[in-house]
Backbone bond lengths (Angstrom), bond angles and torsions (degrees), N, CA, C in turn:
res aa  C-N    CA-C-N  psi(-1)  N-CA   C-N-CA  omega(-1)  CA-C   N-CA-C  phi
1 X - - - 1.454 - - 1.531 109.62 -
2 X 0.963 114.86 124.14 1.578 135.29 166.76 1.448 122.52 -64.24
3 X 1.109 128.69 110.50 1.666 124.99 174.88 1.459 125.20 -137.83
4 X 1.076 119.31 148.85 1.622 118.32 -153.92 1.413 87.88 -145.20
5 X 1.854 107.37 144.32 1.474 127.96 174.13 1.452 114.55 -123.22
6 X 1.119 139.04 130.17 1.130 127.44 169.72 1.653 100.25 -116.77
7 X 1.554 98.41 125.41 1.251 105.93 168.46 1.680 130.79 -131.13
8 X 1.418 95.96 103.94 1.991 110.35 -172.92 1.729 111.79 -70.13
9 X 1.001 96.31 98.56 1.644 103.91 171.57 1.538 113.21 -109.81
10 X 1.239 112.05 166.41 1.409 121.56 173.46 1.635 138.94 -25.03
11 X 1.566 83.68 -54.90 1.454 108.40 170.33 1.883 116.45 -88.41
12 X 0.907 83.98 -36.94 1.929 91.29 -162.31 1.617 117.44 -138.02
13 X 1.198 114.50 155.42 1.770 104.55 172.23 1.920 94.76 -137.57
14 X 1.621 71.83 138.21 1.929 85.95 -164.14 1.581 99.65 -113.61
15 X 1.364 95.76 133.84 1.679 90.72 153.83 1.489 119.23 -134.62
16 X 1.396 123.03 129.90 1.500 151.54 169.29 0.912 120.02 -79.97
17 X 1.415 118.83 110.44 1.432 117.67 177.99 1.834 87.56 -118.81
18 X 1.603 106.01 153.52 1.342 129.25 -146.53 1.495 110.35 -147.26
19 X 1.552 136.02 115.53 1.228 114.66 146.87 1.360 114.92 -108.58
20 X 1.468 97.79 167.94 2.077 118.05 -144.77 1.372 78.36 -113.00
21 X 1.389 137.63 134.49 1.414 139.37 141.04 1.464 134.79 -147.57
22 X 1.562 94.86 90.27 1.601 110.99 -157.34 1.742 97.81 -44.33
23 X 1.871 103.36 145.77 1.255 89.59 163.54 1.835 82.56 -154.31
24 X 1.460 94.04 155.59 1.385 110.07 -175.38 1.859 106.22 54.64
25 X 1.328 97.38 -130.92 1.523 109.96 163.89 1.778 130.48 -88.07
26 X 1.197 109.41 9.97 1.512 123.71 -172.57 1.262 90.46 -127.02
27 X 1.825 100.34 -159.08 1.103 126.45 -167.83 1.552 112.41 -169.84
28 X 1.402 98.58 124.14 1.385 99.03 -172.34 1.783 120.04 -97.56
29 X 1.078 125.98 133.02 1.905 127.07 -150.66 1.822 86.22 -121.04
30 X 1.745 105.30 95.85 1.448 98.93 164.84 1.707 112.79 -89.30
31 X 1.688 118.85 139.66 1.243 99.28 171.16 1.282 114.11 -89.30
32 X 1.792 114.86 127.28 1.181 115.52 156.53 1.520 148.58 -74.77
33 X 1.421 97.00 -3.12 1.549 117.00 -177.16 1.283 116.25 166.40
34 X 1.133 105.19 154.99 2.151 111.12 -176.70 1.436 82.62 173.26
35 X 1.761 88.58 125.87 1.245 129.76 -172.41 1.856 99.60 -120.38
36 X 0.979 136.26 102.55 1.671 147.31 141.77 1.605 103.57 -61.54
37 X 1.743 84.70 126.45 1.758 97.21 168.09 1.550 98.95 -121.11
38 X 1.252 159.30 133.04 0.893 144.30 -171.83 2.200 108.48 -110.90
39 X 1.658 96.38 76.28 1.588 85.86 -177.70 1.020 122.59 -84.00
40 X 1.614 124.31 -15.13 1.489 119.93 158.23 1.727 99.52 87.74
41 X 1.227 110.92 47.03 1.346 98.14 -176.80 1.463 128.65 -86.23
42 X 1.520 110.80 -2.93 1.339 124.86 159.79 1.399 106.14 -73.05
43 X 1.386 149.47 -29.74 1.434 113.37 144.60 1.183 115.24 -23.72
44 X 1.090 113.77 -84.34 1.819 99.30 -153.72 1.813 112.05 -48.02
45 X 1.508 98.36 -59.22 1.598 110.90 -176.50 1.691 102.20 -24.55
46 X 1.294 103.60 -68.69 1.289 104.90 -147.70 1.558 106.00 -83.15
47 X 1.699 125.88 19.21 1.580 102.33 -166.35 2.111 56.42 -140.83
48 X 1.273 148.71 -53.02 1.490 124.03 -166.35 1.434 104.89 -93.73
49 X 1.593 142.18 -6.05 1.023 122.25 -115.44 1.945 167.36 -13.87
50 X 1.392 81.59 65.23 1.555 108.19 178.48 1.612 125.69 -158.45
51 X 0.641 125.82 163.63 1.570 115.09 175.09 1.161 107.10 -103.42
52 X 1.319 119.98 139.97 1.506 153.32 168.98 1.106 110.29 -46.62
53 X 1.687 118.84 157.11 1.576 127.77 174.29 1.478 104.69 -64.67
54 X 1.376 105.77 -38.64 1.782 115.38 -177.62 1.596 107.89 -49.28
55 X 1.378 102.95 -67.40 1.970 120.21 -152.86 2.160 73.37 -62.81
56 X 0.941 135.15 -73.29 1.568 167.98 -150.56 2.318 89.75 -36.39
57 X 1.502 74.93 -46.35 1.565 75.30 -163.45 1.647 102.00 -82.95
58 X 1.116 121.80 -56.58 1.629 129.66 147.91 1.241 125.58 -8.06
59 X 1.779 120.33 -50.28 1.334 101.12 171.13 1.412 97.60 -96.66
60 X 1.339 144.33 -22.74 1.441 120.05 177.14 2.013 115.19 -52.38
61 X 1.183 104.25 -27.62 1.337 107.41 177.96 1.554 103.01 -73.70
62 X 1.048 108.27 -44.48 1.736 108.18 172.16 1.460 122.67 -61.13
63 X 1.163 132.39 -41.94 1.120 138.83 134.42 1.708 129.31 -11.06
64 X 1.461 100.54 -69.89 1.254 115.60 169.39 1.692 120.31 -52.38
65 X 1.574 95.26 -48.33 1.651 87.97 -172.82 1.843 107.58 -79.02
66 X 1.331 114.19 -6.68 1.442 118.80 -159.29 1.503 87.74 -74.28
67 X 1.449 113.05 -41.71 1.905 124.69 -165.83 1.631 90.72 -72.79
68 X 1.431 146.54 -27.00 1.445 125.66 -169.85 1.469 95.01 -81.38
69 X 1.540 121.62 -49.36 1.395 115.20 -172.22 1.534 115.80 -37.30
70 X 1.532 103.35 -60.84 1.345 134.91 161.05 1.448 127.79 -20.19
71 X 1.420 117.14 -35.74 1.047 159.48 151.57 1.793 115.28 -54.27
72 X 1.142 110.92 -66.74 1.221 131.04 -149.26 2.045 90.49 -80.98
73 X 1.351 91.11 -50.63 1.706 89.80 177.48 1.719 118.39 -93.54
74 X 1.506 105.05 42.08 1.517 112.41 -179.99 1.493 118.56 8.70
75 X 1.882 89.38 70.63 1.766 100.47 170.18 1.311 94.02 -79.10
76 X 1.918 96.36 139.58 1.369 95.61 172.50 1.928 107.17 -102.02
77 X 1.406 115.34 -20.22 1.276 98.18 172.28 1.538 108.00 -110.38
78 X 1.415 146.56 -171.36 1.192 146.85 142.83 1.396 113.58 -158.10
79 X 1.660 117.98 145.29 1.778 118.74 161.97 1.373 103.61 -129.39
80 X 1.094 95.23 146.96 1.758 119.43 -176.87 1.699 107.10 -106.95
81 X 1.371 124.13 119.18 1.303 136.09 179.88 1.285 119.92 -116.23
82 X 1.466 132.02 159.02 1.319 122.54 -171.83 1.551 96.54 -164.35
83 X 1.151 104.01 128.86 1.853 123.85 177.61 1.258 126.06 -84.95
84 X 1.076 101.43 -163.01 1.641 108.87 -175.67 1.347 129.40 -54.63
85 X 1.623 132.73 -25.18 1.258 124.29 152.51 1.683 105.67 -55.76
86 X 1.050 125.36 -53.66 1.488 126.22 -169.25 1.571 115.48 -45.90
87 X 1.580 84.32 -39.22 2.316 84.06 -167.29 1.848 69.27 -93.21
88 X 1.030 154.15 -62.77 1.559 112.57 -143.18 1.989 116.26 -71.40
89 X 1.503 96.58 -16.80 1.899 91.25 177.00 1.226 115.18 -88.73
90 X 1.747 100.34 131.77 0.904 130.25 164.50 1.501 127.91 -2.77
91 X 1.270 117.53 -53.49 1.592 150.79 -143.44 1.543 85.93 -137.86
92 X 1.252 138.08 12.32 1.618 124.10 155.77 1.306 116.04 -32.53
93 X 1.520 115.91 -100.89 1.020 134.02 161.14 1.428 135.41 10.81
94 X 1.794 91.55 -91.12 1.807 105.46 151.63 1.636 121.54 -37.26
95 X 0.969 97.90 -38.13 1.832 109.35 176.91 1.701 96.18 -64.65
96 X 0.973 136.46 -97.49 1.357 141.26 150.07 1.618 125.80 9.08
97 X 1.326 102.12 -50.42 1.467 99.34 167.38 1.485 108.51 -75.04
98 X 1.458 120.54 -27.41 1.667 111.13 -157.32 1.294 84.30 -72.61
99 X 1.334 123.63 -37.74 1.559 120.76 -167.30 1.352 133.41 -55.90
100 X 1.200 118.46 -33.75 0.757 156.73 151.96 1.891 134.58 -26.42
101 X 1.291 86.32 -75.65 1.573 125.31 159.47 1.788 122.37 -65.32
102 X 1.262 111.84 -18.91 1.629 129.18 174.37 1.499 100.54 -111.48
103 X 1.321 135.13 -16.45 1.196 132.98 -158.36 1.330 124.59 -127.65
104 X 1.731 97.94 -39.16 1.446 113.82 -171.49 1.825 115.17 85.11
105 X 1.005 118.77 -12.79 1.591 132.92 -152.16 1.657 80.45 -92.70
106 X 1.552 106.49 125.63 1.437 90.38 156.98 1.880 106.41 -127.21
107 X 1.848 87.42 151.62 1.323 102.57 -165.11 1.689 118.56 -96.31
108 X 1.007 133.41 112.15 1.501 129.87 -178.20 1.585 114.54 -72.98
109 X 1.173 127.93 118.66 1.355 132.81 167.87 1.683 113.92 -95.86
110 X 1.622 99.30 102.85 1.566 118.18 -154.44 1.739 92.08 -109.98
111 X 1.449 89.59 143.95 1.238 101.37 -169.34 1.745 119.50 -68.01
112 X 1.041 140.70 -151.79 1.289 137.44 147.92 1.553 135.62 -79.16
113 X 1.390 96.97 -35.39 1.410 110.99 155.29 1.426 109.46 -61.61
114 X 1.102 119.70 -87.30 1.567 127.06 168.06 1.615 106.85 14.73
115 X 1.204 97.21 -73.52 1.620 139.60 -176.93 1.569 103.84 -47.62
116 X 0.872 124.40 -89.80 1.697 134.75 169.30 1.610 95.35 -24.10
117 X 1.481 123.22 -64.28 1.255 128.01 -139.91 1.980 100.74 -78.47
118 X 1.484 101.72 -34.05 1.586 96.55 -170.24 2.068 91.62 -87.89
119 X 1.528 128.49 2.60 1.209 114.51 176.05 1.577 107.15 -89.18
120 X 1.620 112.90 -32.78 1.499 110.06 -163.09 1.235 88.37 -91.28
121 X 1.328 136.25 -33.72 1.648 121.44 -152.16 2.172 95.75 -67.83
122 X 1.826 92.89 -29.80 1.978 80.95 -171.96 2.103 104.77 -64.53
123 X 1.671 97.43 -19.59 1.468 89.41 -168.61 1.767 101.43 -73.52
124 X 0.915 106.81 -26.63 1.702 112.50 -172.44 1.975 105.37 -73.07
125 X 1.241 110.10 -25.14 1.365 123.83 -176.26 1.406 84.89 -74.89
126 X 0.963 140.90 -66.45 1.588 146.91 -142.85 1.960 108.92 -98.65
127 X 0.872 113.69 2.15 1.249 119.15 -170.19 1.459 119.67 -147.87
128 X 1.756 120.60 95.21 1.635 99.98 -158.80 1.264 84.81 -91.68
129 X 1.589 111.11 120.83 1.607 107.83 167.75 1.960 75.02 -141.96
130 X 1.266 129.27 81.72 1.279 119.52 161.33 1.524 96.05 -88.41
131 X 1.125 149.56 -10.31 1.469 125.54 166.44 1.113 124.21 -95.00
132 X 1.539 121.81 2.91 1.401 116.82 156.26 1.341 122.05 -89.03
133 X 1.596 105.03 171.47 1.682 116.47 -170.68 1.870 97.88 -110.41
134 X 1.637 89.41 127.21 1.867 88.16 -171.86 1.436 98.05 -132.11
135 X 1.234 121.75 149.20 1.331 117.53 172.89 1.730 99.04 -124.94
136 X 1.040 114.29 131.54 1.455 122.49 -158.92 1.573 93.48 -112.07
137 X 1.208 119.81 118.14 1.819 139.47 172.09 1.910 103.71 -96.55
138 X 1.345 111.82 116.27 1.426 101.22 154.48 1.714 100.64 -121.97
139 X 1.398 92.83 152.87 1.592 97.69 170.90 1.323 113.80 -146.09
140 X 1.320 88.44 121.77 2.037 98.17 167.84 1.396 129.47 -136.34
141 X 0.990 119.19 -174.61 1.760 120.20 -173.65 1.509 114.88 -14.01
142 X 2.075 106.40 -71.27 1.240 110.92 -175.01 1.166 118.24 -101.46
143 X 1.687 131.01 -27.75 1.404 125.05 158.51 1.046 131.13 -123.60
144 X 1.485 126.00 -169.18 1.428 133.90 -178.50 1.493 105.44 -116.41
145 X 1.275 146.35 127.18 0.922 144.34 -128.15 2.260 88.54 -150.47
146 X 1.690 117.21 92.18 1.426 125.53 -177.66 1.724 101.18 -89.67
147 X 0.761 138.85 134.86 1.723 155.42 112.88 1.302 135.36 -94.13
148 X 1.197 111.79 124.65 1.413 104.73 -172.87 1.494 92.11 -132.96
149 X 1.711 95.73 147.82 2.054 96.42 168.85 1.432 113.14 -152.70
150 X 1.123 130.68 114.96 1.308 160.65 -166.90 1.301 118.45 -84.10
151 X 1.559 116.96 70.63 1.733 118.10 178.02 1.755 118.34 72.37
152 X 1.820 81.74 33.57 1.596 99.82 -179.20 1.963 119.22 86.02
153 X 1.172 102.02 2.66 1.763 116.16 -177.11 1.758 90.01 -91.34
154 X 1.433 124.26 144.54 1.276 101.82 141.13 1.840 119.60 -103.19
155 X 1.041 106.43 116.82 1.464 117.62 149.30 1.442 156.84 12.19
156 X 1.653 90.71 -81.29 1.384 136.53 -178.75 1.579 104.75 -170.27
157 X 1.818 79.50 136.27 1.822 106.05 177.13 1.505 95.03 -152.27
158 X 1.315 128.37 124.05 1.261 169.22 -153.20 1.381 136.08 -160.28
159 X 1.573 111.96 147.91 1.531 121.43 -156.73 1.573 91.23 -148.17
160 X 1.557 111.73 100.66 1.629 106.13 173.95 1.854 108.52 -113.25
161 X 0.913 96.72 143.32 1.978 102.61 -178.40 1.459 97.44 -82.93
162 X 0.998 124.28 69.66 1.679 143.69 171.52 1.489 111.61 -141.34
163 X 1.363 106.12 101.56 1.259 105.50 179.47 1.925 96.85 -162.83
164 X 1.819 100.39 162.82 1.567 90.36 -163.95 1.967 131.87 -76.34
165 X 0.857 100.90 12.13 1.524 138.54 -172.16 2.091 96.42 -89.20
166 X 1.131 96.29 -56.73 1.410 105.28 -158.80 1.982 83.15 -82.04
167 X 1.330 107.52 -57.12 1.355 95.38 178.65 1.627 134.63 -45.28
168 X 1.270 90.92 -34.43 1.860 106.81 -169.89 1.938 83.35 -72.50
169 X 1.279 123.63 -67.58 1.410 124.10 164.50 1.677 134.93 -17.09
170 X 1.555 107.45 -24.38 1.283 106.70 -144.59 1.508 162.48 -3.71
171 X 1.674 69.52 81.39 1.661 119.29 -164.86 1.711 97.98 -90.67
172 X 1.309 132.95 -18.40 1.182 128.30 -165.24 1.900 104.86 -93.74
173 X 1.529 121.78 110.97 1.138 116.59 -174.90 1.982 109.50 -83.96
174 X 1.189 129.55 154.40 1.465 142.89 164.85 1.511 100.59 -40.51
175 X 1.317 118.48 -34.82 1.651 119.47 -158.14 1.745 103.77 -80.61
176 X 1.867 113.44 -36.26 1.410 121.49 -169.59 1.113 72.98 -103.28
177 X 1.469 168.53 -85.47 1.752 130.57 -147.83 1.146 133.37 -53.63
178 X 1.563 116.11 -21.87 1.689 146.41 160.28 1.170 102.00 -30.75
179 X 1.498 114.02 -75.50 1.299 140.27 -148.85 1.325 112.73 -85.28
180 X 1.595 113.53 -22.33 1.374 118.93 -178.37 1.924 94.20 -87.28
181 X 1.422 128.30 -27.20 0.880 104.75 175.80 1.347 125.06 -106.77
182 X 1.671 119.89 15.50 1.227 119.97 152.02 1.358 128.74 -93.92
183 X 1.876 109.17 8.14 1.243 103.65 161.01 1.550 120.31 -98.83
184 X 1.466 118.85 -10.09 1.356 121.79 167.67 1.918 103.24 -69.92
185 X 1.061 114.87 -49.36 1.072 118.21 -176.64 1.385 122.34 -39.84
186 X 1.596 106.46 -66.63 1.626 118.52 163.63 1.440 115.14 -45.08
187 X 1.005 129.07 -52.48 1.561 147.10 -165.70 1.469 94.85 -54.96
188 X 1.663 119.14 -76.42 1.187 131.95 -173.91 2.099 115.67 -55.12
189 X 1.132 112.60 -18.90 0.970 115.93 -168.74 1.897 124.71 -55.16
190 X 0.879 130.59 127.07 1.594 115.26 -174.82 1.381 113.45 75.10
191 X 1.195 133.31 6.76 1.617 151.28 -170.78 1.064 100.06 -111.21
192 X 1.750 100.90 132.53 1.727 117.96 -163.72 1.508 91.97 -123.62
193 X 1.452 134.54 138.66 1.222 155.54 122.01 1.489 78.33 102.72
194 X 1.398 116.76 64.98 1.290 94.21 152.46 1.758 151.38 -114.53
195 X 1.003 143.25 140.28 1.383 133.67 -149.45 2.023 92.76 -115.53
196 X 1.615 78.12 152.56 1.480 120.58 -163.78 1.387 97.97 -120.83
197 X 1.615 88.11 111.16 2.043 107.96 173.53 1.709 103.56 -103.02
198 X 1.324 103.27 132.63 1.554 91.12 -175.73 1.719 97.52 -123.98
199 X 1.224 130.99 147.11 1.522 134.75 165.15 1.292 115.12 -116.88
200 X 1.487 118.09 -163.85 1.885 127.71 -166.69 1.385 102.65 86.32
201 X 1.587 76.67 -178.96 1.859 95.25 -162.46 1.718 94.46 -86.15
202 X 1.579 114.72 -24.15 1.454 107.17 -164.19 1.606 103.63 -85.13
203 X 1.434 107.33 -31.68 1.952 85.23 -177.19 1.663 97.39 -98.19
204 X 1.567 122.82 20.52 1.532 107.70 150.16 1.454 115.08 -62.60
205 X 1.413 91.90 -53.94 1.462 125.92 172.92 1.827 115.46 -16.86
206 X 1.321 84.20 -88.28 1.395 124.56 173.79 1.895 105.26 -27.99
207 X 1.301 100.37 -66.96 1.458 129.69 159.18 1.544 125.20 -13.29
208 X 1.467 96.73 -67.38 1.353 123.23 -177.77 1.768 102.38 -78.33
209 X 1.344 129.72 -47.89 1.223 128.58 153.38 1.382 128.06 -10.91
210 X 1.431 97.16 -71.50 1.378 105.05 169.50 1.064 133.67 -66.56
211 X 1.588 111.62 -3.41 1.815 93.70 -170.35 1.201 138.98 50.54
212 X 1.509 119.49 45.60 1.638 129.54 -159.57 2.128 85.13 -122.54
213 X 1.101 107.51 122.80 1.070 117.11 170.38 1.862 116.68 -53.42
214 X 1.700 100.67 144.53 1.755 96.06 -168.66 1.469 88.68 -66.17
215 X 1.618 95.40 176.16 1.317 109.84 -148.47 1.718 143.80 55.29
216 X 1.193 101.12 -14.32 1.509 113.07 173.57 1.399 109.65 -91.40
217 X 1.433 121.77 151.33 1.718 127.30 -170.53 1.703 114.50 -97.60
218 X 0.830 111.06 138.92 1.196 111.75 178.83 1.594 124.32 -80.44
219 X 1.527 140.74 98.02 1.231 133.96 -158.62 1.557 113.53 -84.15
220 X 1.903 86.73 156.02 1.294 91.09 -163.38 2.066 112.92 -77.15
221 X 1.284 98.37 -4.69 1.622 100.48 159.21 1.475 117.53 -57.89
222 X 1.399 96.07 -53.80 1.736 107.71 -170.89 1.694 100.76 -53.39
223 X 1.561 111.96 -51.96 1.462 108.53 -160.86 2.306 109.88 -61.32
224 X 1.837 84.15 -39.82 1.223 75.39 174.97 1.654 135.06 -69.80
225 X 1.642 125.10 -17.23 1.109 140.06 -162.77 2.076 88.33 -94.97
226 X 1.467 109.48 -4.47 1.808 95.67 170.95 1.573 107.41 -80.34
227 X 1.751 87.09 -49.89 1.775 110.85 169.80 1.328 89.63 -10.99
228 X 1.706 101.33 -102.25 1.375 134.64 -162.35 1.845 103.71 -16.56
229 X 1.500 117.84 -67.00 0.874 122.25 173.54 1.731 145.20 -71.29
230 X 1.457 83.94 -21.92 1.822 72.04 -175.59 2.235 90.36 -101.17
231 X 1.202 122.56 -7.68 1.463 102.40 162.70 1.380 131.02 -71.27
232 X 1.507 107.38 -7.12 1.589 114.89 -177.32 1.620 97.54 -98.76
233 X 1.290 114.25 -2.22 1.434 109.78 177.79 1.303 115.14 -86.88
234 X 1.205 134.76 171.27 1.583 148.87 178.03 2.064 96.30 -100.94
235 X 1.058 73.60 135.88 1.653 80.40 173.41 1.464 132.42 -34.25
236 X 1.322 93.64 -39.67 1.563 125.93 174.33 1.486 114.31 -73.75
237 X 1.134 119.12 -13.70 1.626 130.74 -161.21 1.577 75.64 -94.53
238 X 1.537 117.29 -74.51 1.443 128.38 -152.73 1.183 104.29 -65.33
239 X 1.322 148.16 -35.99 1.513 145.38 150.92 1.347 89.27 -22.85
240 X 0.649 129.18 -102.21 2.043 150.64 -138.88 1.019 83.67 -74.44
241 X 1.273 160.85 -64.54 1.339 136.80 -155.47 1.639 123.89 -63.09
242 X 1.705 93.20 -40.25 1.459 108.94 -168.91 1.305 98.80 -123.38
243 X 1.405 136.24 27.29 1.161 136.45 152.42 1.689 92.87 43.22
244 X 1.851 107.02 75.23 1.021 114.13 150.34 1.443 118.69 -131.39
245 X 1.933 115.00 150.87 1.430 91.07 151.96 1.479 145.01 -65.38
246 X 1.179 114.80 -158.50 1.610 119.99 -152.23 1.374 89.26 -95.60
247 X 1.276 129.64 -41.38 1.847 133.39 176.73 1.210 95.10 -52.18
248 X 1.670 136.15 -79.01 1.026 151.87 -178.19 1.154 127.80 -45.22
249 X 1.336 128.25 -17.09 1.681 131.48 -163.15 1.958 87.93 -117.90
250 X 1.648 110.49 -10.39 1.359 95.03 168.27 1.588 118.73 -85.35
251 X 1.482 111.90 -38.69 1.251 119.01 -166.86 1.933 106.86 -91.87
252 X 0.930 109.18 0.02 1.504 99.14 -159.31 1.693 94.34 -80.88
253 X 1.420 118.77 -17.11 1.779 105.63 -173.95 1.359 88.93 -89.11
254 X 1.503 147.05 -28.80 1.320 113.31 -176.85 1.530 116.19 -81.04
255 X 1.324 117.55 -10.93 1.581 137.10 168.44 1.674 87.63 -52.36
256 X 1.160 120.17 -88.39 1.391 128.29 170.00 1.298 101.04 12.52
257 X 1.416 98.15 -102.50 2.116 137.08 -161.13 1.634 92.20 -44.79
258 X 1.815 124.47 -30.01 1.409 104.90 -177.20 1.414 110.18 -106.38
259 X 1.377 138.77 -1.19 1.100 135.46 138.43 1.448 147.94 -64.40
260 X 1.497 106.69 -28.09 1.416 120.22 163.79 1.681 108.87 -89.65
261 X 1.203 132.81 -32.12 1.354 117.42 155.23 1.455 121.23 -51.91
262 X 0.949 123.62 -67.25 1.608 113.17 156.66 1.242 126.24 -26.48
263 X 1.468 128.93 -62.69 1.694 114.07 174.42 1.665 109.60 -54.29
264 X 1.044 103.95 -36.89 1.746 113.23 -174.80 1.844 108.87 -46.32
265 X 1.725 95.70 -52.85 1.057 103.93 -164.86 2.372 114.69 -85.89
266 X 1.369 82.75 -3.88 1.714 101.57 171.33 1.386 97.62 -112.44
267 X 1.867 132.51 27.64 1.356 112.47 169.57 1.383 109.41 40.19
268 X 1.016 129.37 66.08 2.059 116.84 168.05 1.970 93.67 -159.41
269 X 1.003 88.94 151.20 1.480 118.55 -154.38 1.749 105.93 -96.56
270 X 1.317 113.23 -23.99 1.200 116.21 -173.19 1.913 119.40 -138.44
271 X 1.216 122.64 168.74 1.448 104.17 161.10 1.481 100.39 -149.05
272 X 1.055 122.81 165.76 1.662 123.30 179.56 1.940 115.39 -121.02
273 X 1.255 95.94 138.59 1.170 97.42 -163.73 1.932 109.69 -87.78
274 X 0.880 142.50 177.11 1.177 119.78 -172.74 1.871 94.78 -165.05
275 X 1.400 103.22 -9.08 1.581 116.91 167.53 1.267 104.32 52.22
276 X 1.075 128.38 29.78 1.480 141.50 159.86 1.367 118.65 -64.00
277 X 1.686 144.27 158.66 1.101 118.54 168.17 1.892 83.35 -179.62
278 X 1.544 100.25 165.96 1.454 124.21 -154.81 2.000 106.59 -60.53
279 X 1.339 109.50 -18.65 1.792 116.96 162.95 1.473 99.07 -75.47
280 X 1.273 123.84 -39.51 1.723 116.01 -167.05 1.618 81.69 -68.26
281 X 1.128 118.51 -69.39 1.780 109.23 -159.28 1.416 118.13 -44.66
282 X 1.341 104.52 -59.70 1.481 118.39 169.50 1.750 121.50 -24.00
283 X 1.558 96.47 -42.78 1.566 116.47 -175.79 1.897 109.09 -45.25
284 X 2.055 70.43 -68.59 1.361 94.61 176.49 1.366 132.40 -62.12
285 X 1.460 145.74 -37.75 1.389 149.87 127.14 1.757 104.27 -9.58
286 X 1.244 116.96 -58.89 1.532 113.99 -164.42 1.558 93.92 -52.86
287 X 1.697 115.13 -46.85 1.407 112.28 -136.88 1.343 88.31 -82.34
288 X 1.309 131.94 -36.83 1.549 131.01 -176.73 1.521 123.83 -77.78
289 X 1.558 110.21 -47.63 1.754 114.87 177.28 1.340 101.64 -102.14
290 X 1.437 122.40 41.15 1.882 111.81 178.12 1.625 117.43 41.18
């Protein structure tokens, strides 16, 4: 079985195409393709709040070509999701319906919770660690996306407007970074051995940088000594150095500053990457709840 996710975030709109092929008691999810467009539509959101005729027409074309692929690899199911630029513009919605109505495709505008909950629940599917304590970090364009679960309970589930889009913007107020770090704080408090799952494109990124074999964690020395270096760089430095693009070599130091504040502020030294992200879940949801 064939399955495809499209997922519209701040920064980028992805589509995953997936085959499902139960074997034994599992199921094995090959990727067949994922295409990144990077339209950046939290620019607009977050500095006019709404999206532009430009970003507007851009992803309807993206849209369009996502449904031929879609097409082409006879997905038989698919869901279309959309984040935090989406629920904060103005013209979300309306955007969504036009899409809709030219396309047929309909798009869900999922909350942040939502969001967190269909990324950690695929890591919890795939990983029996119900007796460990994990606090799960996602970060993208417009938010930061906390879960935490405690001997299989969850905890904490959270939606903070901190994300690197809004930062590069300065869109991020003292009052929502406050709060984002007095809820890690509380959360983590009196909690023994606990591990830090981090997602996004920047600590895939980041990840792959390093050259740390899968399964191995990425430390919070290492993350800070990129800090150190790629913010004193010129954009142009960090392209060429770290063989990034121009989307990516902007946002990846505030990815940084909100991931290593977080370990800082959960005391823990490391986080592990697991390159998971809201199309992998999506996949998985299709293949299990239709």
């Amino acid at each position: 079985m064939n399955l495809a996710a499209i997922d519209i975030g701040s920064n980028a709109v992805r589509l995953l195409v997936s085959e499902a092929v139960p074997y034994r008691e599992s199921v094995d999810f090959t990727k067949l393709t994922l295409l990144r467009i990077p339209l950046r539509l939290g620019v607009d959101v977050f500095q006019d709040g709404f999206i532009g005729e430009e970003k507007a027409s851009a992803l309807m074309k993206s849209i369009r070509a996502f449904q031929l692929i879609m097409d082409i690899y006879g997905v038989e199911r698919f869901r279309a999701c959309a984040t935090s630029a989406m629920r904060d513009a103005q013209n979300g919605e309306a955007l969504v319906k036009s899409i809709f109505e030219e396309t047929g495709l309909r798009i869900d505008i999922i909350t942040g919770k939502e969001e967190a909950a269909i990324i950690y629940d695929t890591h919890m599917m795939e990983s029996d660690l119900d007796n460990e304590t994990r606090l799960y970090v996602d970060v993208g364009g417009g938010s930061t996306e906390l879960t935490m679960y405690c001997e299989g309970k969850r905890i904490l589930q959270d939606s903070f407007n901190v994300g690197t889009l809004r930062m590069l913007q300065g869109q991020v107020s003292d009052d929502v970074w406050n709060s984002m770090k007095a809820a890690v704080k509380s959360s983590v408090k009196g909690v023994k051995n606990l591990t830090v799952i981090g997602s996004g494109g920047n600590i895939n990124k980041l990840f792959s940088i390093s050259k740390i074999k899968d399964g191995k964690s990425l430390s919070l020395s290492q993350m800070e000594g990129y800090y150190k270096v790629m913010s004193n760089q010129s954009m142009i430095e960090r392209m060429h150095e770290f063989n990034l693009r121009q989307e990516r070599a902007e946002v990846i130091v505030p990815a940084l500053q909100i991931y290593t504040s977080i370990l800082k502020w959960a005391d823990i030294t490391e986080i592990g990457v697991p390159r998971i992200g809201l199309a992998d879940g999506l996949i998985r949801e299709l293949y299990y709840n239709g």
